[in-house]
C-alpha atoms as one frame of an Amber mdcrd trajectory, in Angstrom:
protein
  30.309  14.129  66.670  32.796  16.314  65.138  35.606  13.886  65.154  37.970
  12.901  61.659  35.770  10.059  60.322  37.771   6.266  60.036  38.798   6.855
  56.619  40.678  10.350  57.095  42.034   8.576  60.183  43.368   5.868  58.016
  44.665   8.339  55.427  46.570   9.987  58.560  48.315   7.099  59.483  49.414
   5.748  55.449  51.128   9.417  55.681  52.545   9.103  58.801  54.458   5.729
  56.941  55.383   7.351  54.447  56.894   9.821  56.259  58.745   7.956  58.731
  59.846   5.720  55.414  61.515   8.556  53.588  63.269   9.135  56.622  67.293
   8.366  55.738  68.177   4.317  57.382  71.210   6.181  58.965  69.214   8.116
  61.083  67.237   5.379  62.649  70.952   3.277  63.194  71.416   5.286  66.791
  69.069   7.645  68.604  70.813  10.770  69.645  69.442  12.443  72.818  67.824
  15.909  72.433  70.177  18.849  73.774  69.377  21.523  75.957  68.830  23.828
  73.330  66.896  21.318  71.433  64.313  21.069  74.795  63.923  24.849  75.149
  62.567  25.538  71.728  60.351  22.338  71.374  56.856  23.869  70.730  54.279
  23.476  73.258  51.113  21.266  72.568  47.622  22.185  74.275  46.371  19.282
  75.666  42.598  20.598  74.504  43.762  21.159  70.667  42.774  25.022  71.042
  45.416  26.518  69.195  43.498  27.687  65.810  40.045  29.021  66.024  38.455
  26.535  64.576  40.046  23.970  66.586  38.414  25.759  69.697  35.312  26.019
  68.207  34.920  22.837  67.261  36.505  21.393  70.806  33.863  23.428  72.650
  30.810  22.054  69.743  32.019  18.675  70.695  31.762  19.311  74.315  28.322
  21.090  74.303  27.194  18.004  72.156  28.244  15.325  74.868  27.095  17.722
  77.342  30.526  17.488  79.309  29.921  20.952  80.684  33.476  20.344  82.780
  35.017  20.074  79.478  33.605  22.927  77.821  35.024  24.705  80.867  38.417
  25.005  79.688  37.104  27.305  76.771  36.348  29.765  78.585  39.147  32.303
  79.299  38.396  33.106  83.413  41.411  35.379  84.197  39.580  37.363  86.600
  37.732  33.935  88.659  36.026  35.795  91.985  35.157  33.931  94.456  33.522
  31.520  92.679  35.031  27.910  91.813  36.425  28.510  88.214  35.547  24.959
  87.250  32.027  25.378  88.513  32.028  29.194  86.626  33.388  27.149  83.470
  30.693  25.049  83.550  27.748  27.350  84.150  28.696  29.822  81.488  29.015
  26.765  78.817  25.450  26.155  79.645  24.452  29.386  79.161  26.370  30.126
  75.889  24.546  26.961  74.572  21.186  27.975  75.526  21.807  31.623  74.145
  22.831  29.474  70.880  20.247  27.287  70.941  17.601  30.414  70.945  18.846
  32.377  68.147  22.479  32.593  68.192  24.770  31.869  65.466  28.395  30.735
  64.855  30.429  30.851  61.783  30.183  27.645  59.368  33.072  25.119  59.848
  34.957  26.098  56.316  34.372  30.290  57.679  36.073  29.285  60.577  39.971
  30.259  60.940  42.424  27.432  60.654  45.920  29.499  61.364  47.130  30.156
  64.474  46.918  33.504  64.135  43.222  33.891  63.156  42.118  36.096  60.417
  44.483  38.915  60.508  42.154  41.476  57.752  38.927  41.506  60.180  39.681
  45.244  61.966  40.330  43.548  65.017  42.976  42.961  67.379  45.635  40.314
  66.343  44.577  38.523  69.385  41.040  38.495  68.790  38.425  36.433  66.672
  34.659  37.189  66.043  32.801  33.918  65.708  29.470  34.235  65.950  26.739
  36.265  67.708  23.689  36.269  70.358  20.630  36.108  68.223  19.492  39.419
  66.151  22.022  42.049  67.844  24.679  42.765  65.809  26.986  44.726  68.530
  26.551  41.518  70.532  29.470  39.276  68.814  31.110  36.309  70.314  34.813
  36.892  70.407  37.937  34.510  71.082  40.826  35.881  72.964  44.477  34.254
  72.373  46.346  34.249  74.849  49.317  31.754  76.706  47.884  28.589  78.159
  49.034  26.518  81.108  51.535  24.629  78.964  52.895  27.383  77.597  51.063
  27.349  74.204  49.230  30.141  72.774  45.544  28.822  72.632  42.252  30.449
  71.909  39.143  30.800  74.325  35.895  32.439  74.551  36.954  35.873  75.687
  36.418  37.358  79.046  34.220  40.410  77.229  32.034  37.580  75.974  31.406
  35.918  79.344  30.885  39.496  81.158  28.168  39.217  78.052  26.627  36.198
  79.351  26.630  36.679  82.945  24.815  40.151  82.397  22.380  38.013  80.225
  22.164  35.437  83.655  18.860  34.315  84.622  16.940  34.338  81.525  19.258
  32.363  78.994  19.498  29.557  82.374  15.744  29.080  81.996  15.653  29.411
  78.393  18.083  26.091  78.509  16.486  24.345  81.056  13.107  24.878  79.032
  14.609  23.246  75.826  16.661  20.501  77.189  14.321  19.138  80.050  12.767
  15.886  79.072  13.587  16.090  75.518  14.860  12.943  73.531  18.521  13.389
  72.473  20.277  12.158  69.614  24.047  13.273  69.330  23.461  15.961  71.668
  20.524  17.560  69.892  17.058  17.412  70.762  15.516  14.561  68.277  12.376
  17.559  67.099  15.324  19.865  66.388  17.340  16.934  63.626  13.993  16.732
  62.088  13.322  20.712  61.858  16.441  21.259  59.976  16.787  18.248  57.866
  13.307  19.076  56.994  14.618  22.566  55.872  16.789  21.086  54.052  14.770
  18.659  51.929  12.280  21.513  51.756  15.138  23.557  49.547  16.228  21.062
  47.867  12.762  19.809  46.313  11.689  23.755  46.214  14.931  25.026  43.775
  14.590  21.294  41.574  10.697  22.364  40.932  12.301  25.757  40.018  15.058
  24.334  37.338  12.451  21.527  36.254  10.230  24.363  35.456  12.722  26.684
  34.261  13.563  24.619  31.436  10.449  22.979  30.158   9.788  26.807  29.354
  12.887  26.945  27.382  12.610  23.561  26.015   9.195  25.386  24.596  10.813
  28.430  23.036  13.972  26.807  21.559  12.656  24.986  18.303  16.204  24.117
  17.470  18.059  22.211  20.683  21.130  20.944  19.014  21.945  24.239  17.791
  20.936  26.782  20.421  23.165  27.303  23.363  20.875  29.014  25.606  19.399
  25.214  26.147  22.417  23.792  26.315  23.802  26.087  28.774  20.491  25.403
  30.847  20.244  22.097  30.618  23.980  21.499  31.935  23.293  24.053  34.293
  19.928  24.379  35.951  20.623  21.023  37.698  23.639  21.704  39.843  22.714
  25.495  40.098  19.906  24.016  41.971  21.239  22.284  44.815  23.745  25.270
  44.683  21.323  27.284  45.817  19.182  24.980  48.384  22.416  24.640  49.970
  22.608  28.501  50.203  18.970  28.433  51.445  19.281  26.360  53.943  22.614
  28.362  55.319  20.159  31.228  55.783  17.144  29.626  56.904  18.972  27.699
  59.311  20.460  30.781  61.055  17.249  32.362  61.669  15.749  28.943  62.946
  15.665  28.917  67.133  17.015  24.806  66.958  20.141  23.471  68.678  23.416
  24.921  67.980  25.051  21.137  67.455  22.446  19.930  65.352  23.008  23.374
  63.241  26.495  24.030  63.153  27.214  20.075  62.385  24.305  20.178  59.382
  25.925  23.182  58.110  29.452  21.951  58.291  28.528  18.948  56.096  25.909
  20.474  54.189  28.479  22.391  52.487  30.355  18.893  50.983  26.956  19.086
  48.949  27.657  22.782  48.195  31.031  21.961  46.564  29.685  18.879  44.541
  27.235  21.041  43.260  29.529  23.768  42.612  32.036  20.967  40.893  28.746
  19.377  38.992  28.233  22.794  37.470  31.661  23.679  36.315  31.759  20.374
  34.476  28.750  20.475  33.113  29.398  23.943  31.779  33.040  23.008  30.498
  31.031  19.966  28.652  28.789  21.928  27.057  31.369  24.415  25.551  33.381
  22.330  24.480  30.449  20.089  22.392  29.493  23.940  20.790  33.065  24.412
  20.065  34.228  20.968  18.898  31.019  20.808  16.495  32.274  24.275  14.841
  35.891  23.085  15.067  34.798  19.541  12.751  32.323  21.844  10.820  35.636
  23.681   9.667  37.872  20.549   9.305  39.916  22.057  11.928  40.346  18.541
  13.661  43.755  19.240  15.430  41.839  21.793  17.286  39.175  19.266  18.583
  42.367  17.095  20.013  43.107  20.325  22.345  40.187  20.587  22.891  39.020
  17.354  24.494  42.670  17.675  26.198  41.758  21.004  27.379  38.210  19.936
  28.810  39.620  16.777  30.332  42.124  18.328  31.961  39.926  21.188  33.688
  38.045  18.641  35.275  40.240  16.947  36.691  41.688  20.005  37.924  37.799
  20.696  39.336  37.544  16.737  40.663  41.106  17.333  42.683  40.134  21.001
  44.192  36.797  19.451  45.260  38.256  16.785  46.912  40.974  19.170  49.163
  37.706  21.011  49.894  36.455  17.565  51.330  38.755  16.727  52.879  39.300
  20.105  54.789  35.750  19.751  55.598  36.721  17.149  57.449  38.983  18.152
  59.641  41.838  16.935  57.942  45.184  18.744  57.944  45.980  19.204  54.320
  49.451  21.049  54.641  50.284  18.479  56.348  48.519  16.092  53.974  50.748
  17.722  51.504  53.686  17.908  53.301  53.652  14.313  54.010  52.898  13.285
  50.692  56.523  15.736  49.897  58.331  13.313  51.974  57.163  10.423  49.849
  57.593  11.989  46.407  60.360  10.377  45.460  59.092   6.810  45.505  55.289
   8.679  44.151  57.654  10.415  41.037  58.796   6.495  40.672  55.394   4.964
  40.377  53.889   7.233  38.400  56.889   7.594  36.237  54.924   6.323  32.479
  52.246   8.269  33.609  53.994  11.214  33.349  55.955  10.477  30.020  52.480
  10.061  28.143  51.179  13.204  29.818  54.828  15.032  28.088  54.138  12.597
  25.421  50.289  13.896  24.976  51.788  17.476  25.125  53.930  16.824  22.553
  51.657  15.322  19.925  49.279  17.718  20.016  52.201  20.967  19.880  53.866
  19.077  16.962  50.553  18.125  15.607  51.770  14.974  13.920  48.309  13.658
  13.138  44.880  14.668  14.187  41.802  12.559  14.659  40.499  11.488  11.006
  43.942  11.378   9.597  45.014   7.767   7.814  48.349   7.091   9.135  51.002
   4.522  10.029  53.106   4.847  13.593  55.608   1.891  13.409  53.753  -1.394
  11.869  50.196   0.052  12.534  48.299   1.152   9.626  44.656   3.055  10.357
  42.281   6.020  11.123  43.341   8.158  14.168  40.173   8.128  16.420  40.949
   9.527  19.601  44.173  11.907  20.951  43.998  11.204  24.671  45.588  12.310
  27.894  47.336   8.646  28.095  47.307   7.416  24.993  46.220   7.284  21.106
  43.611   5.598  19.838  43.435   4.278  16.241  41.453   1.814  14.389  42.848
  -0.417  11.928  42.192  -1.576   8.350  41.136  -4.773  10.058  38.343  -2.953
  12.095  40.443  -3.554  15.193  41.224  -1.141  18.109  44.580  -0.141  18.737
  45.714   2.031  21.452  48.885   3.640  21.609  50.567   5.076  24.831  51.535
   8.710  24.056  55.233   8.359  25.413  55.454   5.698  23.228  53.269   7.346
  19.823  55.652  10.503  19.847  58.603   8.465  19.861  58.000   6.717  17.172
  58.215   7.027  13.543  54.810   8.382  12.547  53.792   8.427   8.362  51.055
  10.866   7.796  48.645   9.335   4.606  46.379  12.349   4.780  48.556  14.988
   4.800  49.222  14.532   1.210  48.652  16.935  -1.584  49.233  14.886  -4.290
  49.768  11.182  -5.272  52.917  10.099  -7.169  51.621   7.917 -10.586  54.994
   6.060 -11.730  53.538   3.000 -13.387  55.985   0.594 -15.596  54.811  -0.655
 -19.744  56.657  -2.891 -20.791  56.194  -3.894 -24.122  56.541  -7.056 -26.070
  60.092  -7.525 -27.835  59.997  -7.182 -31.905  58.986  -3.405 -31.517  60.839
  -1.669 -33.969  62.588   2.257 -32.624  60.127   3.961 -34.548  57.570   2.589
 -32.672  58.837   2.452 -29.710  58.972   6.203 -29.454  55.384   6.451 -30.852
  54.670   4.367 -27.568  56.501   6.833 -25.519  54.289   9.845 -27.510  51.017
   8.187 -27.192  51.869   7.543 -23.098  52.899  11.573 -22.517  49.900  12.897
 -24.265  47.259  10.402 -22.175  49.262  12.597 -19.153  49.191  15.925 -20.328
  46.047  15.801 -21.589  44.320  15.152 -18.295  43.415  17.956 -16.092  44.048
  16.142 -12.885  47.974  15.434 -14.008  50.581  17.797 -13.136  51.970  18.932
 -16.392  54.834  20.208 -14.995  56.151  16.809 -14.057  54.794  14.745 -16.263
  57.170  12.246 -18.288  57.089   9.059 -19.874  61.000   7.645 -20.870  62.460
   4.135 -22.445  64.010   2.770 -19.115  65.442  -0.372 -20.055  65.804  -3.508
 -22.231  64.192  -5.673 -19.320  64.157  -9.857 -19.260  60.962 -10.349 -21.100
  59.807  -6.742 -22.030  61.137  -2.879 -23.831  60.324  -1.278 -20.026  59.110
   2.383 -20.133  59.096   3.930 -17.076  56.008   6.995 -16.412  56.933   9.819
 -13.680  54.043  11.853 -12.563  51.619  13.608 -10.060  47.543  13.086  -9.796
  47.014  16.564  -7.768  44.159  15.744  -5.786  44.193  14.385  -2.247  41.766
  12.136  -1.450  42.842   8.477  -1.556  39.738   7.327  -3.157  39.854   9.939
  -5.802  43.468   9.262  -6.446  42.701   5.501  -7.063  39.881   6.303  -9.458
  41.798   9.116 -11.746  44.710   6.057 -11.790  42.021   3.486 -13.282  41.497
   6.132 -15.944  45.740   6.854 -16.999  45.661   3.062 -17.273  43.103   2.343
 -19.412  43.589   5.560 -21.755  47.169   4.154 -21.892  46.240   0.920 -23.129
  43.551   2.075 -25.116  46.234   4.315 -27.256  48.641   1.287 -27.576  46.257
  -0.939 -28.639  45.163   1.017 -31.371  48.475   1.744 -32.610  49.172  -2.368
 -31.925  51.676  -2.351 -29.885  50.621  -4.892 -27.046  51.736  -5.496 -23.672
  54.902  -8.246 -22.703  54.335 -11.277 -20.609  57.246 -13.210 -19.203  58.821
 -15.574 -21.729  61.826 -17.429 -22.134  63.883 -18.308 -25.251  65.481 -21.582
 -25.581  68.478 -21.705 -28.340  69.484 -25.835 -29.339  72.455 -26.046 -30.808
  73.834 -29.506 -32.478  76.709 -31.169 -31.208  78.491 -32.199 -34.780  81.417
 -33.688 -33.185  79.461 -35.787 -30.944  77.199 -36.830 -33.635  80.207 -37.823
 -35.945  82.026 -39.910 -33.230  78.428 -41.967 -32.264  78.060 -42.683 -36.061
């Protein structure tokens, strides 16, 4: 009932390969006997997995379930065993700690439980002894573990021998009590089958009790917020009323179930796995809060322009939950049973061929790191990274997304994006204007420089040139054309704008030539005959 379930199993044994893969081939070439010394400090193994308290509690649950009373016998510590057989005493005192369970007792939940050796050493108790529960309503009545050295040597815990003076002084009425409640009842994994349905009753009870309570809860906010996009009290309790919910019908049903005279298997196992749906809800809540904060944030971030921040941002939010998705799941997992350090430790053994694997992984992670510290571009920036040319749209965790002039997607691991040559278009505050006039050929010097005067006062008469900068020289006798060569600055920064205030310096430019007629070269070629008189003479 309380067993690992087959996939935790499974996981066990891929770790188990791993480990003994890691191991060095030269070990494996020859066996080497252990030595003496070796033997005498092997640690000793208890056959009945007591050695943590929740081990033992869980062992004895398991027992009481399958109603192997002989089993649940060797919980028991029975250092003092009278005359009485101390199997048979075993036995008897397992059915009367169940039935004392069973009508209003209480252990601790499964995650509550203990899992070192040593037990919880910041309760006020001794170091060798663990409170674990108690018998219904009486708070001076606890049930107690005692550790103590086992047959084989190992230090184990059992129900301590003040606990079972505790329930034979309770004797004859907890018997009957037991007897009552388990007579002809039907059983279903060692609970009475009325008992499953009282509890998972009390649990759907809580659940559909605190979802009327958030449903309700926010269809009056809903009502009072006239703005939704903008207010964050509705945001925060739409993302949160949901899981906060089943947050709290999983807290409900912890105390409702304690308080409920049902089966302690039925209980303890409801409550063990009840609380998986505790940390979901817990995890459902912290992401949907982290979502929600960082839509208020990123929509006052691109309000101000301030796009590198939204990149950190999303990186920021993305990387909390999967920091949320990865604690939940070692919750899980301990849930079940399974041995995380050991998980872990395994998983240490196979790091080297793990670090292999996820080798690019980790360079775009660096790589992701990187662009957003150097800030490079930011989403909305017009760029070119090596032979793509488009709009950043997305700074991921992986990679970089950006869309091209030709509508098309391209994405960009981030190892590779911050290695390569990246050309920011945006960034600019200004756009260089170094056009070429060459005029036709016949142009006298006078007006040529009249040419040169008309071009420098279209610049510095327009409030959108730098004036500074602005210069308009004779370059060069070219092939076809008198070249002059313009050098200046449109300050503005917007590549539309840019292209528009450039349509206007052309046409002023021409406009001022023309009317002084001077007109603009086209390519020509000159072709000089020249007659052959002694060739002529010699045909004649």
């Amino acid at each position: 009932m309380f067993s690992t379930p087959l996939f935790a199993v499974v996981f066990r044994i891929v770790l188990t390969v791993l480990a003994f893969a890691s191991i060095p081939a030269s070990a494996q070439l020859v066996p080497s006997a252990p030595t003496d010394d070796q033997a005498e400090v092997a640690t000793p193994t208890d056959p009945f997995d007591r050695e943590t308290p929740r081990d033992a509690v869980t062992g004895l649950l398991n027992a009481l379930g399958d109603q192997n009373y002989s089993l649940a016998a060797n919980f028991f510590d029975l250092a003092d065993e009278g005359a009485q057989d101390p199997a048979d005493r075993g036995a008897e005192l397992a059915r009367q700690l169940q039935a004392a369970l069973d009508s209003g007792g209480s252990l601790l939940p499964f995650g509550a439980l203990s899992d070192d050796p040593t037990g919880h050493v910041d309760d006020e108790l001794p170091i060798d002894v663990e409170r674990v529960g108690t018998f219904g309503d009486e708070e001076d009545a606890p049930i107690l573990l005692s550790q103590s050295e086992g047959p084989d040597g190992a230090d184990i815990w059992r129900i301590s021998s003040e606990t079972v003076g505790q329930l034979e002084d309770r004797g004859t009425g907890v018997e009957e009590a037991g007897e009552l409640q388990t007579g002809e009842e039907f059983m279903f994994a060692g609970a009475p089958l009325q008992d499953w349905a009282l509890l998972l009753g009390i649990a759907a009870a809580s659940l559909v009790v605190f979802w009327l309570i958030s449903t309700a809860l926010l269809a009056i906010i809903r009502a009072a917020v006239s703005d939704r996009e903008k207010s964050l009290l509705y945001r925060l309790a739409s993302a949160a009323l949901p899981p906060l919910s089943l947050i709290l019908a999983v807290i409900a049903f912890h105390l409702w179930a304690d308080s409920v005279e049902a089966s302690i298997v039925a209980r303890q196992l409801l409550l063990r796995y009840i609380g998986i749906l505790g940390w979901l809800g817990l995890v459902w809540l912290a992401i949907r809060i982290v979502d929600a904060i960082a839509r208020v944030i990123t929509a006052r971030m691109r309000r101000r322009e301030r796009r590198q921040a939204v990149s950190v941002i999303t990186l920021v939010r993305r990387s909390v939950k999967v920091l949320l998705l990865v604690v939940a799941a070692l919750a899980i997992f301990d849930t079940f049973g399974f041995d995380i350090t050991t998980g872990v430790a395994a998983l240490g053994l196979g790091g080297l061929a793990l670090a292999l694997g996820a080798q690019k992984t980790v360079e775009n992670l660096v790589g992701s790191v990187t662009v957003i510290a150097d800030r490079p571009v930011q989403v909305g920036d017009f760029c070119r990274v090596g032979s793509v040319v488009g709009t950043v749209e997305d700074v991921g965790m992986r990679s970089t997304r950006i869309r091209t002039l030709d509508r098309t997607l391209v994405t960009i691991p981030n190892g590779d994006f911050a290695s390569r040559e990246i050309e920011n278009y945006s960034k600019r505050d200004r756009f260089l204007f170094n056009p070429t006039f060459g005029l036709e050929y016949g142009l006298s010097a006078a007006k040529l420089r009249e040419a040169i005067e008309i071009i420098e006062r279209v610049l510095h008469n327009h409030e959108l040139v730098d004036d500074e900068d602005a210069r308009a020289r004779f370059a060069e006798f070219g092939t076809s054309s008198l070249d002059i060569e313009v050098w200046s600055y449109i300050t503005v920064s917007d590549y539309a704008e840019s292209r528009l205030i450039r349509q206007e310096l052309l046409l002023e430019i021409l406009d001022g030539l023309e009317s002084a007629g001077m007109a603009m070269a086209f390519p020509t070629r000159m072709v000089h005959l020249v007659r052959d008189e002694k060739s002529e003479l010699s045909q004649s």
